[in-house]
C-alpha positions in Angstrom: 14.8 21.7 7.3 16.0 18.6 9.8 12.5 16.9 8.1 14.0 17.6 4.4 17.6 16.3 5.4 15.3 13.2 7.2 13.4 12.6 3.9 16.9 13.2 2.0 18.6 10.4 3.9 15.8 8.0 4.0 15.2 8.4 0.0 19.1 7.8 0.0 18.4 4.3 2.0 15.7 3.3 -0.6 17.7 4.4 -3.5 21.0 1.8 -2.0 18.1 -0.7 -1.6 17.2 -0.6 -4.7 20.7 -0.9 -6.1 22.0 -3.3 -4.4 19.5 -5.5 -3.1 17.3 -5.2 -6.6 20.3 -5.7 -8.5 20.5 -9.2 -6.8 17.5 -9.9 -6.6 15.7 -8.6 -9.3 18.3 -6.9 -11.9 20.5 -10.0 -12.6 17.8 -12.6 -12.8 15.7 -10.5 -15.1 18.8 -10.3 -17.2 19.2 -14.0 -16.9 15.8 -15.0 -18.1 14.3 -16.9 -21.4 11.8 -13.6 -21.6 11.2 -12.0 -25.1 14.3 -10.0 -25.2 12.0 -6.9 -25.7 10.0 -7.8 -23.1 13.1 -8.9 -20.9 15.3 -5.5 -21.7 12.3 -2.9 -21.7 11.8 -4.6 -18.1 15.5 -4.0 -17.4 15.7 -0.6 -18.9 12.6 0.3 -16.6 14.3 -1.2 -13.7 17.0 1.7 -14.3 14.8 4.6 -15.2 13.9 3.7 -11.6 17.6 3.5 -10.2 17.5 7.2 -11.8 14.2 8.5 -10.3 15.0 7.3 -6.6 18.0 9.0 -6.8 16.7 12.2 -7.8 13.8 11.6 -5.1 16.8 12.0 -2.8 18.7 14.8 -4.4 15.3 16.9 -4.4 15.2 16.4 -0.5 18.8 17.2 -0.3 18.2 20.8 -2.2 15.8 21.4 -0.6 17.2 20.8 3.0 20.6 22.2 1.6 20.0 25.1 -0.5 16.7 26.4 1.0 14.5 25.6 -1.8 11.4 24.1 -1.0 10.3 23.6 -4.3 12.4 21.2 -4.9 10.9 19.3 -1.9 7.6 19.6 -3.7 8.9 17.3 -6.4 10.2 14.8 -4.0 7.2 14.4 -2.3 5.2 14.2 -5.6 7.3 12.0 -6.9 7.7 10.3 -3.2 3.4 10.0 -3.1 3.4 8.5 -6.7 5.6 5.6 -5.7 3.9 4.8 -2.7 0.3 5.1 -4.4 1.1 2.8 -7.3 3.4 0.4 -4.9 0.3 0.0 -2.3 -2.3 -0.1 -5.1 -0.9 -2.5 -7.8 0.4 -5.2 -5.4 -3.5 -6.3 -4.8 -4.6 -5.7 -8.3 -1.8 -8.3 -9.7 -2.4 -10.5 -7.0 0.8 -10.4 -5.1 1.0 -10.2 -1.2 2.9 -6.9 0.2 5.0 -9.2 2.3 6.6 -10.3 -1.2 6.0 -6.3 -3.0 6.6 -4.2 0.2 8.2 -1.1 -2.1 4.6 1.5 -1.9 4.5 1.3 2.2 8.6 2.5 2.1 7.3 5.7 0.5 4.9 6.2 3.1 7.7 8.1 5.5 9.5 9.7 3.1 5.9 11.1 1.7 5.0 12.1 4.8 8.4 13.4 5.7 8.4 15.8 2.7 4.4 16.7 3.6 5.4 17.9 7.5 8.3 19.8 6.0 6.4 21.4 3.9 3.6 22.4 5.9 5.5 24.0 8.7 
């Protein structure tokens, strides 16, 4: 259970991340922008439907380290895996260097964390 709390808490981490250091960043420019205002708010609206699925990344690790369910852990890793395959894959493909789109490789850990959990 110690790797479910691990992949819980490090989730958690990505999740704050996000928040606060996309909502600088990322968040509050986007909503600054000249952008199509479809363009611009679907962007922004997808930048929360992301706030919301990080955070249940960690809540599935927390059930499962918490309430002994391992499905739940399941979910979190899938979920885990699918941000870090489309992060390390679509940085290349839109030409952008991973020291400017590092996201994918911080899903690596909690991936694996929720794999080794699961498997022993």
């Amino acid at each position: 259970m110690i790797a479910f709390s691990l992949a819980a808490a490090l989730s958690l981490l990505w999740f704050g991340v996000h928040l606060f250091m996309g909502g600088r960043d990322v968040a509050a420019p986007l909503r600054a922008s000249d952008l199509d205002p479809v363009v611009r708010d679907t962007s922004y609206l997808c930048w929360h439907l992301t706030s919301c699925s990080l955070l249940l990344i960690a809540v599935f690790f927390g059930l499962a380290a918490f309430a002994g369910e391992p499905a739940y852990a399941v979910a979190g890793t899938l979920l885990s895996t699918g941000f870090a395959v489309v992060g390390i894959a679509m940085t290349p493909l839109i030409k952008q260097s991973y020291a400017q789109l590092p996201q994918g490789w911080l899903f690596v850990p909690v991936t694996g964390l929720g794999l080794w959990a699961l498997v022993s």
